[in-house]
C-alpha positions as CSV (number, residue, x, y, z in Angstrom):
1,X,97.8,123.3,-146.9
2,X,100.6,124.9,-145.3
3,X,100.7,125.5,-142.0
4,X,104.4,127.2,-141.5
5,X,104.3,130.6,-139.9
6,X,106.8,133.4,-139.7
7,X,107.3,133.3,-135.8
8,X,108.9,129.5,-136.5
9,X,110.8,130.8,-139.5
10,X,114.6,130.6,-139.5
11,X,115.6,133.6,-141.2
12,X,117.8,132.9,-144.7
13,X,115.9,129.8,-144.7
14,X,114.1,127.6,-147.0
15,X,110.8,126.9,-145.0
16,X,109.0,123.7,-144.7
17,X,106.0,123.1,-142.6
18,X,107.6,119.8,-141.0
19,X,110.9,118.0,-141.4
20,X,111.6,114.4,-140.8
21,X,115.6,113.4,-139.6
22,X,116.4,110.2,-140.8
23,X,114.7,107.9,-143.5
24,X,114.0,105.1,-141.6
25,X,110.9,103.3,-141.9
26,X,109.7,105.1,-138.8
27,X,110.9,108.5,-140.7
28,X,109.5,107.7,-143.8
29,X,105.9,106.4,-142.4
30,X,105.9,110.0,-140.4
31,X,107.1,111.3,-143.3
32,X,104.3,109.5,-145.5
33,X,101.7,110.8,-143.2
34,X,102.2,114.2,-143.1
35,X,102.9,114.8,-146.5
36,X,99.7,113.0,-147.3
37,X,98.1,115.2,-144.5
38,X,98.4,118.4,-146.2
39,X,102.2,119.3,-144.7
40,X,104.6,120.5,-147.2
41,X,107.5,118.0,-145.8
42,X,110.9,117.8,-146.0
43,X,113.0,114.5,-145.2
44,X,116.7,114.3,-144.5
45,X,119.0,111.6,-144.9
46,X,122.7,111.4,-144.2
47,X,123.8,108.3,-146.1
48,X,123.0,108.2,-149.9
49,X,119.8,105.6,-150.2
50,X,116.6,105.9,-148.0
51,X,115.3,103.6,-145.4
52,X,117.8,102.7,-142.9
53,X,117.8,99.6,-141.9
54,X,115.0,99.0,-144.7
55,X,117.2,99.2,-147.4
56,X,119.2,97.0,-149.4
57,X,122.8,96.7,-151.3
58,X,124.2,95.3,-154.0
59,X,127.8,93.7,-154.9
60,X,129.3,92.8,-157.8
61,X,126.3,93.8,-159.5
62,X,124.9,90.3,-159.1
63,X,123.7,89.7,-155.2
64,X,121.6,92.0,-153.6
65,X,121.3,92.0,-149.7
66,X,118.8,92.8,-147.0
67,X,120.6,95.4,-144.2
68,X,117.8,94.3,-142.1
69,X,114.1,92.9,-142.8
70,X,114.5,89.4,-142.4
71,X,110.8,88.6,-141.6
72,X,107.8,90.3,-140.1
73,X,103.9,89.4,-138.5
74,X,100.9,90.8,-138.2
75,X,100.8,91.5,-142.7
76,X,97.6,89.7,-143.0
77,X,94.9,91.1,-144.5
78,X,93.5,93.2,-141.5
79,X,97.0,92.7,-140.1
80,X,98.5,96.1,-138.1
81,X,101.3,96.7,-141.0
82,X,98.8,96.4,-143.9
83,X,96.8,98.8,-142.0
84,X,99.0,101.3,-141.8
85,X,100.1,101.5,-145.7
86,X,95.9,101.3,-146.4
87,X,95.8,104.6,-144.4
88,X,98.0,106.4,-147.0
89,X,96.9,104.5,-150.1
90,X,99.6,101.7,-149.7
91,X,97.5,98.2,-149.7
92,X,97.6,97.8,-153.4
93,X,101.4,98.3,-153.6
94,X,103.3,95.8,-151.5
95,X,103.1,92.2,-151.4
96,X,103.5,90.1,-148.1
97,X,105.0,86.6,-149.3
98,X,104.1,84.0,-146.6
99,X,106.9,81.8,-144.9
100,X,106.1,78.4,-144.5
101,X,102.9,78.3,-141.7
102,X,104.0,74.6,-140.6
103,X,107.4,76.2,-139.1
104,X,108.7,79.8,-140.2
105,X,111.1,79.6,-137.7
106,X,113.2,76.0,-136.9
107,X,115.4,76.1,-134.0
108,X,118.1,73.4,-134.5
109,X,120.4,72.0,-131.2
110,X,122.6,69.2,-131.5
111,X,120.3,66.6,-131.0
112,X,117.2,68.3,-131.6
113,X,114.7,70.2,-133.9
114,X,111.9,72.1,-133.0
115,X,109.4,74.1,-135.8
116,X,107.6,77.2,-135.0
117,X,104.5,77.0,-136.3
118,X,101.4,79.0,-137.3
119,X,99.0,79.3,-134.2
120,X,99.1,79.1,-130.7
121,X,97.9,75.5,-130.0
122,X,100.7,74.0,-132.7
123,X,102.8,76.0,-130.9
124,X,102.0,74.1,-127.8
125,X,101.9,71.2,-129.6
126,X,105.3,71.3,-131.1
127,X,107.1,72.1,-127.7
128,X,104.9,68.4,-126.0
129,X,105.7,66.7,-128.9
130,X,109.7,67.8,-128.2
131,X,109.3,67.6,-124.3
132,X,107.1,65.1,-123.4
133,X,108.2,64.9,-119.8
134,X,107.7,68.4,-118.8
135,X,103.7,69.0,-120.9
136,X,101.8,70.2,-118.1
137,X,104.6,72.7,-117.6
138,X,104.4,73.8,-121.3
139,X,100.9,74.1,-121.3
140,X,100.8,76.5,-117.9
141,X,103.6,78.8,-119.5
142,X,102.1,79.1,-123.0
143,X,99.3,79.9,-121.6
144,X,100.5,82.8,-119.9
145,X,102.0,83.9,-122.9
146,X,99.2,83.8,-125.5
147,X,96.7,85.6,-122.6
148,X,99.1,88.4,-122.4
149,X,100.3,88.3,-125.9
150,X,96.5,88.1,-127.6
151,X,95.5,91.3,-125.0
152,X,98.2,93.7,-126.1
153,X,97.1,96.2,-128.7
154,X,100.1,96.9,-130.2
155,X,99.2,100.5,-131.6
156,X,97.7,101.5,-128.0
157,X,99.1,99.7,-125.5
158,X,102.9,100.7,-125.5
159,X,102.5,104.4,-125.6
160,X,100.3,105.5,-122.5
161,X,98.8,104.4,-119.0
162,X,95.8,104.2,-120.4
163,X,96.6,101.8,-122.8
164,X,98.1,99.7,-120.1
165,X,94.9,99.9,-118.2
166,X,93.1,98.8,-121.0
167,X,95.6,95.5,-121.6
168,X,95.2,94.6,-118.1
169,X,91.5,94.7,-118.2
170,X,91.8,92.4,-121.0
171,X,94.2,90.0,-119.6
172,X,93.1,89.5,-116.4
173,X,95.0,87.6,-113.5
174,X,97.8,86.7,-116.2
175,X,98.6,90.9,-116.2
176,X,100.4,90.1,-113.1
177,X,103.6,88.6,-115.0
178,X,103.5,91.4,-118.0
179,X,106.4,93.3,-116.4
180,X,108.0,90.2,-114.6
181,X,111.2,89.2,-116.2
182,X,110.7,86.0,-118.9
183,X,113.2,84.5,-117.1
184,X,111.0,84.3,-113.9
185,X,108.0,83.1,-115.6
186,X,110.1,80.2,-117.3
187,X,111.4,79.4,-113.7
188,X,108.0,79.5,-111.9
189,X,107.3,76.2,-113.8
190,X,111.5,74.6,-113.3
191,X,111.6,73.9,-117.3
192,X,114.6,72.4,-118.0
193,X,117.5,74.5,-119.7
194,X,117.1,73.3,-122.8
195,X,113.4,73.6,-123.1
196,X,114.3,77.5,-121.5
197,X,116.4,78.1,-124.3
198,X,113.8,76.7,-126.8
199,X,111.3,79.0,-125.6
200,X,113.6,82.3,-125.8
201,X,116.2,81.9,-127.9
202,X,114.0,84.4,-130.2
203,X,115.5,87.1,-127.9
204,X,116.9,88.2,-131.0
205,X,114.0,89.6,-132.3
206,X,113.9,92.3,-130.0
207,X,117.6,92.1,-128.3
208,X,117.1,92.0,-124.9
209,X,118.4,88.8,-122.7
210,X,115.3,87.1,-120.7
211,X,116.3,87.8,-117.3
212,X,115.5,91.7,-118.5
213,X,113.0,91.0,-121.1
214,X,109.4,91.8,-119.6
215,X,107.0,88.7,-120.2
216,X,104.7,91.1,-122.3
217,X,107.6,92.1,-124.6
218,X,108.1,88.3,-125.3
219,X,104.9,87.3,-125.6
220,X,104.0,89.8,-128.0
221,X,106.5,88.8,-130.4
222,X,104.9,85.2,-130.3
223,X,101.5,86.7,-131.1
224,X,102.9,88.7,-134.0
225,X,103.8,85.5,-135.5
226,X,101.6,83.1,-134.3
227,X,98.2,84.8,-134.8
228,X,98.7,85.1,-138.8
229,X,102.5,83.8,-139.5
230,X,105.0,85.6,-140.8
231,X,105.9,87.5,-144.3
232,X,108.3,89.0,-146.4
233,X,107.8,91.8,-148.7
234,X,108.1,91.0,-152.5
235,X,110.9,92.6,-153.7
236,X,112.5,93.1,-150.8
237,X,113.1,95.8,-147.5
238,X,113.6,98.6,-150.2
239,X,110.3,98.4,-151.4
240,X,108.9,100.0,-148.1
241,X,110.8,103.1,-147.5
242,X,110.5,103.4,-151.7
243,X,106.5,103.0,-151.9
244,X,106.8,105.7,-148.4
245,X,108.8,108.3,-150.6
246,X,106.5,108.0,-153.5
247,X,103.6,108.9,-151.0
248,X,105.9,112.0,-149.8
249,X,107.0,113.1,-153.4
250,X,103.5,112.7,-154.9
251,X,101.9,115.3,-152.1
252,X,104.9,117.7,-152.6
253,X,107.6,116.9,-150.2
254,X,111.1,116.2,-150.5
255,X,113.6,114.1,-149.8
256,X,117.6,115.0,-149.5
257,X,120.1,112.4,-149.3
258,X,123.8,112.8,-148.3
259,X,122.1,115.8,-145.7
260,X,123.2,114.9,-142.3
261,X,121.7,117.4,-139.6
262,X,124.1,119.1,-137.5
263,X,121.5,120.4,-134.7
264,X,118.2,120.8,-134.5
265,X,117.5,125.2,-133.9
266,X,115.7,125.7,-131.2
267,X,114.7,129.0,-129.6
268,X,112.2,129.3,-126.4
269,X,112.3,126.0,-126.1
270,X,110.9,125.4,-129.4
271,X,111.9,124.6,-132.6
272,X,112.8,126.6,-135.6
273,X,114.3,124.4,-138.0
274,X,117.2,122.2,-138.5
275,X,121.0,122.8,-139.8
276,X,122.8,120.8,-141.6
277,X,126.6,119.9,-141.1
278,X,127.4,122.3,-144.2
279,X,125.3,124.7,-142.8
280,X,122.2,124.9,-144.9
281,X,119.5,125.5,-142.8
282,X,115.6,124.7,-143.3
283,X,112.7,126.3,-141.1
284,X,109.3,124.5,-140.0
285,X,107.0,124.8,-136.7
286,X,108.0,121.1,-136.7
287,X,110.9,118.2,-136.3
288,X,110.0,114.8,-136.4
289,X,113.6,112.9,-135.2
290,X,113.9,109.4,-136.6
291,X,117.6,109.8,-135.6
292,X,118.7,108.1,-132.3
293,X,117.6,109.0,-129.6
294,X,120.8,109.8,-127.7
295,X,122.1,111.2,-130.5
296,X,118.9,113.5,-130.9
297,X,118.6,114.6,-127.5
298,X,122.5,115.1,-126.3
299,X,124.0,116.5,-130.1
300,X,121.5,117.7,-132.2
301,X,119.1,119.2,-129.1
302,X,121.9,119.9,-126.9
303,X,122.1,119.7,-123.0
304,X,121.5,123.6,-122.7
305,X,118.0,123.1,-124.0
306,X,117.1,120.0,-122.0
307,X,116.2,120.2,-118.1
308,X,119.0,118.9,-116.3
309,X,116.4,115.7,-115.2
310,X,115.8,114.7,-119.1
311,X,119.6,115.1,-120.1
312,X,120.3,112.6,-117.0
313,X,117.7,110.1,-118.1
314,X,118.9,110.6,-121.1
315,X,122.7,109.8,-120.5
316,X,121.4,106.5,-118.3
317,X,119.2,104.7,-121.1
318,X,120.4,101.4,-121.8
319,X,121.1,100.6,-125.4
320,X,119.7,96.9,-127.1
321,X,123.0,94.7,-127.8
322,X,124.0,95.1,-131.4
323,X,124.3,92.7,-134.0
324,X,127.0,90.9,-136.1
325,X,125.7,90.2,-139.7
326,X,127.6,88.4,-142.0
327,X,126.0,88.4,-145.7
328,X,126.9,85.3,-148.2
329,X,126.5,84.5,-151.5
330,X,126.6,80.6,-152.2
331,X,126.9,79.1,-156.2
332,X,124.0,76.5,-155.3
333,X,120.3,76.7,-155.4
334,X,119.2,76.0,-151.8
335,X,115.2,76.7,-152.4
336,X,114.9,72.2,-153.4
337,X,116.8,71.9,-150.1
338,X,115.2,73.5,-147.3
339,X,111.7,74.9,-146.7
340,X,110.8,78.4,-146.4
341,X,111.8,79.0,-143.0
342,X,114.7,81.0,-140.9
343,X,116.6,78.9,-138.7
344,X,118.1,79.7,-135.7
345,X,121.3,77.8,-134.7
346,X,121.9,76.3,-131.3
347,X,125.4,75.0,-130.9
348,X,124.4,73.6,-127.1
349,X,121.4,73.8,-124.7
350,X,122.7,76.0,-122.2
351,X,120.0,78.3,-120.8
352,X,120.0,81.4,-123.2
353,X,120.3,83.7,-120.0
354,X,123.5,82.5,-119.4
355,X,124.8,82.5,-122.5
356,X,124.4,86.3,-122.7
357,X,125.8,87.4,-119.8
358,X,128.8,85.3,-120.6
359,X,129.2,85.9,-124.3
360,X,127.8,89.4,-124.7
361,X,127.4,91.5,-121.3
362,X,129.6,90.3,-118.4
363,X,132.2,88.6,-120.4
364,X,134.0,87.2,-116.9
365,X,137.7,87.6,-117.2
366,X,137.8,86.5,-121.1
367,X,140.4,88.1,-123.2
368,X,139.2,88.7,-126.6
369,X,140.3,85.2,-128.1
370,X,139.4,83.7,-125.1
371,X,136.0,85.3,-125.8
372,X,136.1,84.4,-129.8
373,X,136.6,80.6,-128.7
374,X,133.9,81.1,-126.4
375,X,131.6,82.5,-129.3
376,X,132.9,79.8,-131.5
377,X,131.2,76.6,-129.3
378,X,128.3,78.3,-127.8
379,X,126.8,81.5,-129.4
380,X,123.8,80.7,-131.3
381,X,122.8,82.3,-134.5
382,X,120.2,83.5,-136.9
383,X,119.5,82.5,-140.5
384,X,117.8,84.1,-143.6
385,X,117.8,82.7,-146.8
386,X,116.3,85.4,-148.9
387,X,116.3,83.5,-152.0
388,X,114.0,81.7,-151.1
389,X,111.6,84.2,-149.2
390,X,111.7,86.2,-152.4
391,X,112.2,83.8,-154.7
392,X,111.3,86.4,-158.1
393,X,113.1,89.1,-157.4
394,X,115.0,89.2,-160.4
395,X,118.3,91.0,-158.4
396,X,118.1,88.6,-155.5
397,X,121.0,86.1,-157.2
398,X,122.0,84.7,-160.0
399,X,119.8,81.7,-161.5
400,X,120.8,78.4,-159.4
401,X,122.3,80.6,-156.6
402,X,121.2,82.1,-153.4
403,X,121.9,85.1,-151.0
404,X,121.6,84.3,-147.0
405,X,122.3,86.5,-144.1
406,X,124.0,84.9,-140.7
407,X,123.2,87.2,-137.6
408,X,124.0,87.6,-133.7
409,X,124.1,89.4,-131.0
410,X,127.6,91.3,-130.4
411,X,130.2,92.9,-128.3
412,X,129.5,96.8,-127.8
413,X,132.5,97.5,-126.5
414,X,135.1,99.6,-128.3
415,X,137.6,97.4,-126.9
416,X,136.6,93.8,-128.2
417,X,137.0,94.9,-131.7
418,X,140.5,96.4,-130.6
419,X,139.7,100.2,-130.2
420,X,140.1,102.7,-127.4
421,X,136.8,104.4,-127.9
422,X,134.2,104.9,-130.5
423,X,134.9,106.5,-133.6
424,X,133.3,109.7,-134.2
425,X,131.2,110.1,-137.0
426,X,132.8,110.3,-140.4
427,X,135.9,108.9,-139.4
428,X,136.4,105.4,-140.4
429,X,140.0,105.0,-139.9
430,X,138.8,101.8,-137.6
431,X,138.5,100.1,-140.7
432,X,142.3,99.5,-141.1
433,X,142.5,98.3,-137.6
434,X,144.5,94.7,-137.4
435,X,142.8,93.6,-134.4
436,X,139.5,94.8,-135.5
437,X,140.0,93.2,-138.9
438,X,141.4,90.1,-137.0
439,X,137.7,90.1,-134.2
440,X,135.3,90.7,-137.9
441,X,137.0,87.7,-139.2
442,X,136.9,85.6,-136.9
443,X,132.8,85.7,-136.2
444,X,132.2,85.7,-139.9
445,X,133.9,82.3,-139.5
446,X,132.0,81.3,-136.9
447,X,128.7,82.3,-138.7
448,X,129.8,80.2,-141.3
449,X,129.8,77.6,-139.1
450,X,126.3,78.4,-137.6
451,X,124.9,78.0,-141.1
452,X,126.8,75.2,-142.0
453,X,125.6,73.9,-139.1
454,X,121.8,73.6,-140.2
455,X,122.6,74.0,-143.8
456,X,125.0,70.6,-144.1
457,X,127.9,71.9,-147.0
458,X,127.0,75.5,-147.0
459,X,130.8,76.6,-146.5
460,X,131.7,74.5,-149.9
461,X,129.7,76.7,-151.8
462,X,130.5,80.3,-150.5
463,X,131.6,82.7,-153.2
464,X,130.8,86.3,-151.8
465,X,131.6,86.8,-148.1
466,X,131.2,90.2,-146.5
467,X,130.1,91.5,-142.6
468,X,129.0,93.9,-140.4
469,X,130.0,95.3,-137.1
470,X,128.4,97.4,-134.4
471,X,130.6,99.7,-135.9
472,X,129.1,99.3,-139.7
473,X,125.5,100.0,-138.0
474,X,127.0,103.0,-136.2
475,X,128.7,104.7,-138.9
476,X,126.0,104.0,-141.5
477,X,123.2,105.3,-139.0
478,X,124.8,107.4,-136.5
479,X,123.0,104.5,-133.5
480,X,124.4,105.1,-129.6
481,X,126.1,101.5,-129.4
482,X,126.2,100.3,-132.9
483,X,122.2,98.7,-132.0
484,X,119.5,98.7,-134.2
485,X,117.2,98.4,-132.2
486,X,117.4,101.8,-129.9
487,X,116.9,101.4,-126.3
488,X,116.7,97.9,-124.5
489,X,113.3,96.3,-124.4
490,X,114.2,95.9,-120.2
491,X,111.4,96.2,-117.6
492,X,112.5,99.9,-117.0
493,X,112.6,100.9,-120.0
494,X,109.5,99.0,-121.9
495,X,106.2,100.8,-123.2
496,X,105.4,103.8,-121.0
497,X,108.7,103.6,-119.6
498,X,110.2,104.8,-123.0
499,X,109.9,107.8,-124.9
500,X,106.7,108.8,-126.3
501,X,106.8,110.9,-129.6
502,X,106.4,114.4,-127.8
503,X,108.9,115.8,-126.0
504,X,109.9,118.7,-123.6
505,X,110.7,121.3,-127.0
506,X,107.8,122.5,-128.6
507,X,107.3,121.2,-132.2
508,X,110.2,118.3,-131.6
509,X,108.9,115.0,-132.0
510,X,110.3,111.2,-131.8
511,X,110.0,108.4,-133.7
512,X,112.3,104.8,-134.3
513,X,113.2,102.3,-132.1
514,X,113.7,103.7,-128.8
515,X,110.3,104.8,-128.7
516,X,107.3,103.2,-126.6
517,X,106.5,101.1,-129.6
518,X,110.2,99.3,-129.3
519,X,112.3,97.8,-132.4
520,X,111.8,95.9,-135.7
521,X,109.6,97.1,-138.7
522,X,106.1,97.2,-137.0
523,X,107.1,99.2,-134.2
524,X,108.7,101.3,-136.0
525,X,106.1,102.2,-137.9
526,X,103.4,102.6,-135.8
527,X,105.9,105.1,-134.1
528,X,106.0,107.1,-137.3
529,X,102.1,106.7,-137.2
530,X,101.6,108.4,-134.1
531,X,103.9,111.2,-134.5
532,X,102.4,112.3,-137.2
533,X,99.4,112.3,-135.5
534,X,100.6,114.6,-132.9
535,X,101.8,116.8,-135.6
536,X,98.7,117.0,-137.2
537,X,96.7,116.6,-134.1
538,X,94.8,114.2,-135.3
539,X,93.9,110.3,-134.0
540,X,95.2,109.1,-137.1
541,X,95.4,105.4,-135.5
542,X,91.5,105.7,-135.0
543,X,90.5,107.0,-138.2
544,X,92.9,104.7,-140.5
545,X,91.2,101.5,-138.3
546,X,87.6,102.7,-139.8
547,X,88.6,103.0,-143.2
548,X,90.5,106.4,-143.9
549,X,92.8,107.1,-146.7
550,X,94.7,110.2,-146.3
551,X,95.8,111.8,-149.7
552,X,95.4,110.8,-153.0
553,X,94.2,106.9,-154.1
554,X,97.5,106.7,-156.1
555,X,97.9,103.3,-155.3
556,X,96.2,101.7,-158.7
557,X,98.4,103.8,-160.9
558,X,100.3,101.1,-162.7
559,X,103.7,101.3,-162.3
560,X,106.4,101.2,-165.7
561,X,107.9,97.9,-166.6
562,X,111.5,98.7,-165.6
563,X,110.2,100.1,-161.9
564,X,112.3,98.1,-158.7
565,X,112.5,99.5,-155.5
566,X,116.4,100.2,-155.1
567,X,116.4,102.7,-158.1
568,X,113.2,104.4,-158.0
569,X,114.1,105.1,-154.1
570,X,117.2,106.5,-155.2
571,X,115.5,108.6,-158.2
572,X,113.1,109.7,-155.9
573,X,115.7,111.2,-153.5
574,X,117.9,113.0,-156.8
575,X,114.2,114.3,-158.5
576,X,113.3,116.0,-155.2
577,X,117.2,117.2,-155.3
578,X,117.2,118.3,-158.6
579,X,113.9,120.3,-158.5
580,X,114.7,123.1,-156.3
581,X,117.8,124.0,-158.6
């Protein structure tokens, strides 16, 4: 049921009673929930394919590659992502395939290996096993962390002092270090550096260095995985953001690719509508931004709507440290080789804290090939072999080949990959840069080497090589910094420090990664959850935890032989296109 009115209504405009920016999987769950909740809704997307940092490419029409799920928790059966799809009629549709529970993650040093298991007490167990001398401090650390960790409700807890009131009720005593940097917890009990860097080298799932990181950020990304393992869904990141737009199509929205907003209309400090950078304009009483959140506030809002307080706080928000990703296509079959796990490789022990400030924020006196050899001995690294996460999907790789992803945290600085500033959006002219061509080549090398590192003879068998920059994520998703993962997960800027989904403009909401709920796919989500909910004013969290669909049980139509996630996302996007015409 429509709920647009004429005194929101952009005149000459086609009106919609919401409109979602961006297709990320924060958009596209927003998106999902208000089409499904009786909004006629319209989604807009500036590249050509839906889901952001969802989706997935293909090259040489042979390897198909992740942009950025890599693994994610909480997907079992009463899990907080399953949840969420259930509440739009989603369970029945995507498939969580399992890493391995005896160690989905394996951290590999020089002279040591150490598996992440299922469950907090392996957990434990593992790091005795690999530490003998220092157990009682092991045991009074993850301790700490699974009290904190097991009382945070991830849904709740980020997003309001309430919630927070709740957790510490929950937690007890241990709520004292939930805001304390992890750093100061892991020095309370004088680990050694190398069991410190064992115990936070996953920094990289949330992209914040430990002397920053709150304990409760930290120890929530444990529980994810620990209470139920981790997953991948079958067929892919595509099949998320595609199963989302068939939610939004089939309750009569829309979605628009190749639409990029120009600003968001506002008048009375409210919203009218959006505009696009060709000038089309849409009307609806409301905006749902999954765009950044710099770029939402300062460009498409504009400073002469904000109060001069919010554009400061705005202009001072620290941005996560971006990623380099380098993508590979090997001509061997790795799945008989190496279990289903991701590895993360450690070149040294040096205590992780370090390692960033030197390598990725201070840099101290390093030219850049000062800083490249640097990278090259001590930079650890992240990798995915998707192959063998999803081992049927028929455009992974060719039979007896595999597809892998190599990842780390990067340089943000314009002037490391041999720029003056940032390019504006559109112009990719940096592309052609020698030195920025000479800085991308060089860390691909040395994620080679990372991998070859745990993978012994992986560089023999390369035969597609390709990577990304801050500056591939920037121009692909318009993100402050090239991140991401939106703001920093830092003490100041963690849970009801961030950005909740209202805002100061009436009818403007917020979703993505810079909101309370933070980065990665869960977060994200939930974000998306909750602004709908505002939108529709509705406790949407509350009802879809007792059993609410929204919509229409679509979810057992059977799909057609030929459906994969990749096309019918892109159909989706050209049918909604194609039927206003």
């Amino acid at each position: 049921m429509s709920v647009a009115t004429s005194d929101h209504r952009t005149p000459d405009a086609e009106a919609f009673d919401a409109i979602v920016i961006g297709s990320g999987i924060g958009g596209m769950t927003a998106a999902a929930y208000l089409a499904a909740g009786g909004r006629r809704t319209l989604v807009l997307e500036a590249y050509d394919v839906i889901g952001g940092c969802t989706h997935v490419f293909r090259r040489a029409g042979k390897w198909e590659f992740d942009v950025g799920v890599h693994y994610l928790g909480d997907c079992g059966p009463e899990g907080q992502i399953p949840t969420v799809l259930r509440g739009i009629g989603l369970d029945k549709k995507i498939e969580f395939l399992p890493l391995d529970p005896g160690g989905f993650d394996t951290i590999v040093f020089p002279d040591l290996t150490l598996e992440i298991p299922v469950g907090w007490d392996n957990y434990r167990d593992n790091l005795i096993q690999a530490f003998p001398n220092e157990e009682k401090q092991i045991r009074a650390v993850v301790g700490v962390l699974q009290r904190i960790g097991s009382s945070i409700d991830h849904s709740r807890t980020p997003a309001s002092l309430l919630g927070n009131a709740a957790f510490a009720l929950r937690c007890g005593l241990d709520a004292r270090w939930a805001l304390r940097p992890l750093t100061h917890l892991l020095d309370s009990q004088k680990l050694s550096s190398r069991l410190k860097a064992a115990m936070s080298v996953q920094y990289g799932t949330y992209a914040s260095p430990p002397h920053r990181t709150p304990v409760a950020v930290h120890a929530f990304m444990l529980q994810n995985f620990l209470s139920s393992g981790a997953y991948f869904p079958k067929g892919g990141g595509q099949v998320l953001s595609a199963r989302l737009a068939e939610v939004v199509v089939a309750h009569g929205g829309e979605i628009r690719t190749r639409a990029a907003v120009r600003r968001i209309l506002v008048r009375d400090k409210t919203v009218t509508g959006v505009e696009l950078e060709d000038g089309t304009r849409f009307s609806a009483p409301a905006v749902v931004s999954n765009a950044d959140i710099k770029q939402t506030y300062l460009n498409l809002v504009g400073r002469k709507h904000l109060r001069r307080i919010t554009a400061r706080r705005v202009e001072r928000f620290r941005m996560s440290q971006p990623f380099f990703n380098c993508y590979l296509g090997l001509d061997i079959d790795l799945s008989a080789r190496m279990p289903n796990t991701n590895f993360y490789s450690v070149p040294s022990s040096e205590d992780v804290t370090s390692l960033f400030e030197d390598l990725a924020e201070n840099r101290p006196g390093y030219s850049r090939d000062e800083l490249i050899e640097q990278a090259r001995k001590r930079l650890p690294a992240y990798v995915s072999v998707t192959t063998i996460k999803d081992p049927d999907n028929p455009h992974g790789a060719p039979a007896g080949s595999t597809v892998l992803e190599v990842m780390t945290l990067a340089p943000a600085e314009a002037d490391f990959w041999g720029l003056d500033s940032w390019p504006e959006p559109g112009d990719d002219s940096y592309r052609r840069n020698p030195e920025y061509l000479r800085a991308k080549e060089a860390f691909t090398e040395i994620m080679i080497q990372r991998a070859a590192e745990v993978i012994p003879g992986l560089a023999d068998h390369v035969v597609w090589r390709e990577a990304a920059t801050p500056l591939t994520q920037s121009r692909y998703t318009r993100a402050s910094g090239g991140t991401p993962y939106g703001l920093e997960m830092s003490i100041t800027q963690f849970g009801p420090f961030r950005p909740g989904v209202r805002t100061e403009i009436g009818g403007l909401y917020l979703c993505g990664a810079g909101t309370a709920w933070g980065p990665a796919v869960e977060s994200a989500m939930l974000s998306g959850l909750h602004a709908a909910a505002a939108v529709l004013d509705r406790d949407l969290d509350r009802e879809i935890r007792a059993g609410s669909v929204l919509g229409d049980h679509h979810d057992y139509a059977a799909d057609p032989p030929e459906w994969e996630p990749l096309a019918a996302a892109k159909q989706l996007a050209r049918r909604t296109s194609r039927s206003r015409n």
